[in-house]
C-alpha positions in Angstrom: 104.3 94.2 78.8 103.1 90.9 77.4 100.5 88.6 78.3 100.7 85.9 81.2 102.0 82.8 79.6 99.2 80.9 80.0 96.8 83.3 78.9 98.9 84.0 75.6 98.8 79.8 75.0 94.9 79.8 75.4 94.2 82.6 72.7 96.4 81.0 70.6 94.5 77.8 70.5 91.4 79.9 70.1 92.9 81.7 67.1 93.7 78.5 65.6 92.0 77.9 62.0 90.5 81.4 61.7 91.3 83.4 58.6 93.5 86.0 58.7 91.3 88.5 56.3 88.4 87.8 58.8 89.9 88.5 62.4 91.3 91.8 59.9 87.5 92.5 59.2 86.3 91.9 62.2 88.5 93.7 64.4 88.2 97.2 62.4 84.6 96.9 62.9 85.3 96.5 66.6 87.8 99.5 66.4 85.1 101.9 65.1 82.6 101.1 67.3 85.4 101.8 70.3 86.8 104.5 68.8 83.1 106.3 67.9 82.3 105.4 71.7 79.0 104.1 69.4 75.5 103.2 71.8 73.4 101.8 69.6 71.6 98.7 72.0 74.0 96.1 70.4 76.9 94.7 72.2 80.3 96.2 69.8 81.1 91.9 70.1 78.5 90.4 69.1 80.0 87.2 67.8 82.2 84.7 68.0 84.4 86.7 65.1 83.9 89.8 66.9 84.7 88.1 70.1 88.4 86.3 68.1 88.9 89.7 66.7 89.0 90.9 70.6 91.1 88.7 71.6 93.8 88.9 68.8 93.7 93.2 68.7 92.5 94.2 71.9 92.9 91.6 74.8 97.0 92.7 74.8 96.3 96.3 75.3 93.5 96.2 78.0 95.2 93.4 79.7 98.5 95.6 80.0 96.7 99.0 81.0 94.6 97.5 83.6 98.0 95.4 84.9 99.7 99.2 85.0 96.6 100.9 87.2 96.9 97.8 89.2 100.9 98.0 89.8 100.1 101.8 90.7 97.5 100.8 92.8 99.4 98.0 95.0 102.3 100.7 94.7 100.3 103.3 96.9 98.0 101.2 99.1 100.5 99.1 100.4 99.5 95.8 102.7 96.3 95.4 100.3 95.6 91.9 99.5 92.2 91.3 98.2 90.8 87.4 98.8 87.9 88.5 96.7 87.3 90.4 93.2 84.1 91.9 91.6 84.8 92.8 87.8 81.7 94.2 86.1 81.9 94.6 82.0 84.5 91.8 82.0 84.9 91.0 78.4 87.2 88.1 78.4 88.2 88.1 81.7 91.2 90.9 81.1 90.8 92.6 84.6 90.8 89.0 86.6 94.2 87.5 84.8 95.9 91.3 85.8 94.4 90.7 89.1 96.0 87.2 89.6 99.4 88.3 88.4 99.1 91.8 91.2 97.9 89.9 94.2 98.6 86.3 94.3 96.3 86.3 97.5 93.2 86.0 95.7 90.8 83.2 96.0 87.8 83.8 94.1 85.9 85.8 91.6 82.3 87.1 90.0 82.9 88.3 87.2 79.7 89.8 85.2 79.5 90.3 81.0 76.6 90.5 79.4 77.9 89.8 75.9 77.5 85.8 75.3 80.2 85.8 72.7 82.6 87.5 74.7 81.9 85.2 78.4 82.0 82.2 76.6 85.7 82.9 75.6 85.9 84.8 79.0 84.7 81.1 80.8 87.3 78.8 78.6 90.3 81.0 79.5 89.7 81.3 83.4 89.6 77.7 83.4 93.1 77.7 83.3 93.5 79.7 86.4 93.3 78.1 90.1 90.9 79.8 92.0 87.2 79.8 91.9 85.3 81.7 89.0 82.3 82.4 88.8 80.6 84.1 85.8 77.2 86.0 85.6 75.4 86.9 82.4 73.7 90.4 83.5 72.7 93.8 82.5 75.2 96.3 84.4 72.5 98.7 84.2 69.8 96.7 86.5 72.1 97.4 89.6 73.2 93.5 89.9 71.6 92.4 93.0 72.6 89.4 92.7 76.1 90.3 93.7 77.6 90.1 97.2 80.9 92.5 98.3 83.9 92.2 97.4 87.5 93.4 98.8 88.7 94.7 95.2 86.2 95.9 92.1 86.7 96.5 89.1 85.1 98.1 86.0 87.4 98.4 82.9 86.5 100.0 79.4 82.7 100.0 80.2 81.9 103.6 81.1 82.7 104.7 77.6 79.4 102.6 76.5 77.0 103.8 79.0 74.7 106.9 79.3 75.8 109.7 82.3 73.0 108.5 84.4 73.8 105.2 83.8 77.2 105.7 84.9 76.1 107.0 87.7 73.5 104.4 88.9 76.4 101.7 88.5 79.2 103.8 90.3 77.0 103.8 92.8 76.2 99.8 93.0 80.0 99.6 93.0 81.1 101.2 95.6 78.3 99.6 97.7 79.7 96.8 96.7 83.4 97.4 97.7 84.9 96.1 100.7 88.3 97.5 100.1 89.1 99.2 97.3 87.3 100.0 93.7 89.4 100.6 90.2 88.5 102.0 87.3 90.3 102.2 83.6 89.0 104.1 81.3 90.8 105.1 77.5 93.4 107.6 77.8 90.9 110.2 75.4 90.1 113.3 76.2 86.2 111.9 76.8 87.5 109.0 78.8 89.2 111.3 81.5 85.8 113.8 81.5 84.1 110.6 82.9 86.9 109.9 85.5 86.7 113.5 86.6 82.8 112.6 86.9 83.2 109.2 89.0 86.0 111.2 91.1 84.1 113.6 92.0 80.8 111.0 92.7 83.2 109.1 94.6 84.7 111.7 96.7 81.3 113.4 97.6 80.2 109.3 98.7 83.4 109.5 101.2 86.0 107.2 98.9 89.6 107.9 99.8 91.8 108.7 96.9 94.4 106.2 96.4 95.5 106.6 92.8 96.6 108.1 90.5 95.9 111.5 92.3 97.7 112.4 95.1 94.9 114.4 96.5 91.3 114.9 96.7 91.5 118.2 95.6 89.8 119.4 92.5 91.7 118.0 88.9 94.4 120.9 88.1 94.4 120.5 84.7 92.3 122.4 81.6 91.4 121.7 78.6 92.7 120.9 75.8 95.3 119.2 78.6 94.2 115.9 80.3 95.1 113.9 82.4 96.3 110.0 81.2 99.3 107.6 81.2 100.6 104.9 78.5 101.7 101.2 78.5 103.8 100.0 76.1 102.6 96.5 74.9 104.5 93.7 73.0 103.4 92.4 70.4 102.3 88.6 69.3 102.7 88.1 65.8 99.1 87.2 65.6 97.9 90.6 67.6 100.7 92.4 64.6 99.3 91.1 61.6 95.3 91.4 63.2 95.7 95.0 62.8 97.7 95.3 59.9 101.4 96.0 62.0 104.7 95.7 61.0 106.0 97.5 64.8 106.4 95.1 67.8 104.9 96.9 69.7 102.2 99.5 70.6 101.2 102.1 73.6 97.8 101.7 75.3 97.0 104.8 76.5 94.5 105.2 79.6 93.1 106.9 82.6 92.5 105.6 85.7 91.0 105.7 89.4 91.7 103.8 92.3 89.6 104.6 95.9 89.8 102.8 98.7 87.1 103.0 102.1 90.0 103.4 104.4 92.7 106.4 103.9 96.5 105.6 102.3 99.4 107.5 102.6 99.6 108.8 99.6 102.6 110.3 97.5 103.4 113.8 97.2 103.6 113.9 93.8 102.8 111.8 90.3 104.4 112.0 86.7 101.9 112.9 84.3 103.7 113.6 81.2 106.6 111.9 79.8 109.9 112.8 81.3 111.8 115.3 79.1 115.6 114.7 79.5 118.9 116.4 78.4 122.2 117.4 79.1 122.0 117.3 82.6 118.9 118.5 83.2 115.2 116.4 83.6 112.1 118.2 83.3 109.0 116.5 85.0 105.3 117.7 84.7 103.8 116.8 88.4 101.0 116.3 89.8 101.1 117.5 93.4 99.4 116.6 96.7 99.0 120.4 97.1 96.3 120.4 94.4 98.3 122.0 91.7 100.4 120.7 88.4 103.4 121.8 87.6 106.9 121.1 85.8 109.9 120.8 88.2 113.2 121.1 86.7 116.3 119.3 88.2 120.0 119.0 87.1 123.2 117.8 88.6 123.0 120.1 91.8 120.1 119.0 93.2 122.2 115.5 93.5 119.6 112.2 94.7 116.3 114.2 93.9 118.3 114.8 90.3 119.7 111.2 90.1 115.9 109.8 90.8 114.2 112.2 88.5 116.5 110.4 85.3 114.6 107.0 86.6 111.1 108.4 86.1 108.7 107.1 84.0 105.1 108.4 83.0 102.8 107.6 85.8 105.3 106.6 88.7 104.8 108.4 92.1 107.5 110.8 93.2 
């Protein structure tokens, strides 16, 4: 997955001029913060480097994570086509150009960041899109009043960076404010899916339907050390390669993700959560089933269609 071509163009121009050692610097000081899942009172971009450094090492990744929860999304809830988005934590605007390129019915959007650095690139990129955008400089914490509902929300890489109760005050504002249906991306870590479980379960007990990826509301089958979490593979710029030190073309985003929705879908029976396992005539897929419980199914030649569409599968797709 690549970046829209208009978005790619913009964070080109941005990257113009800067120094290759800096954006290099900068973005493995971002990295650590992410990776640590630091809280220390300080935004992890902070700058107009940190903010280049996002852009060049981590706009890609988010961008094509949040376009796969979307595509799973739109895959399931069928008909949905949101006018109006709420994304809270937007950074530079990553869940509002995936949002465009899902559902070309939307018309407007408030999207709230907190971190200066970050909105001001997040303002000069969205002025390349068509629709009205509105941006909001705002503690996600303080339970944006200010905000009026939406059909779709969003809240992408932000959990990771707030306190449990925190979380749970802002879940809470969200779905409030959620006319249609409310996403969440998280990392694909271990951690990142403990806070899914969490919001699931917040969500379910607040009377959310389950739209993705589960295909029940039943309790999460899996135990640790398992979790649950999916992968896009993203292409790389040459800009985004040599930012973090690359010589592959490409790189897998893993993530986690939850989709909910105040009217009930019809759901699949079944999802992929493990990378198909293929050989001589014979596909192994570990499922997640609407019954509650994961499992791997094994099909060869005799089982014939069901066989012949298990050799399509891919990590994450319904079944």
């Amino acid at each position: 997955m690549e970046l829209p071509e208009a978005l790619r163009a913009a964070v080109d121009e941005a990257l113009e001029g800067v120094a290759l050692a800096d954006l290099q610097r900068a973005g493995a000081a971002l990295s650590t913060r992410y990776r640590a899942e630091t809280r220390d009172g300080r935004f992890h971009i902070g700058d107009d480097l940190a903010a280049k450094a996002y852009l060049a090492a981590r706009l890609p990744a988010t961008f094509a994570a949040i376009a796969a929860a979307m595509t799973r999304l739109a895959e399931v809830h069928e008909g949905f086509a949101p006018r109006t988005q709420i994304d809270v934590g937007s950074g530079p605007g990553s869940a509002l150009w995936a949002a465009m390129e899902q559902w070309p019915s939307l018309v407007a959007a408030e999207l709230v960041e907190g971190s200066g650095a970050i909105r001001a690139w997040g303002e000069r990129l969205s002025q390349r899109l068509s629709i009205d955008v509105r941006w909001r400089e705002a503690d996600v914490t303080a339970g944006l009043p200010e905000l009026k509902a939406a059909d779709l929300v969003t809240l992408a890489y932000v959990l990771d960076e707030l306190e449990p109760e925190q979380r749970t005050r802002l879940v809470d504002r969200l779905w409030a404010l959620t006319q249609d249906t409310l996403l969440i991306v998280e990392p694909g870590t271990p951690a990142g899916w403990e806070r899914i479980l969490a919001v699931r379960r917040q969500l379910l007990a607040a009377g959310a339907n389950m739209v993705a990826p589960c295909p029940h509301h039943l309790a999460c089958p899996l135990v640790p050390p398992d979790w649950c979490h999916f992968a896009q593979r993203v292409a790389r710029s040459r800009m985004h390669r040599l930012s973090k030190g690359g010589d592959v073309p490409w790189e897998d985003e893993k993530f986690i993700y939850l989709a909910v929705s105040r009217e009930p879908v019809e759901r699949p029976s079944a999802r992929v959560i493990a990378p198909p396992q293929q050989a001589s005539g014979q596909v192994a897929l570990k499922l997640c089933q609407a019954g509650g419980t994961a499992a791997v199914t094994r099909l060869s030649k005799r089982h014939g269609a069901e066989y012949k569409r298990a050799r399509r599968a891919e990590w994450g797709d319904a079944m």
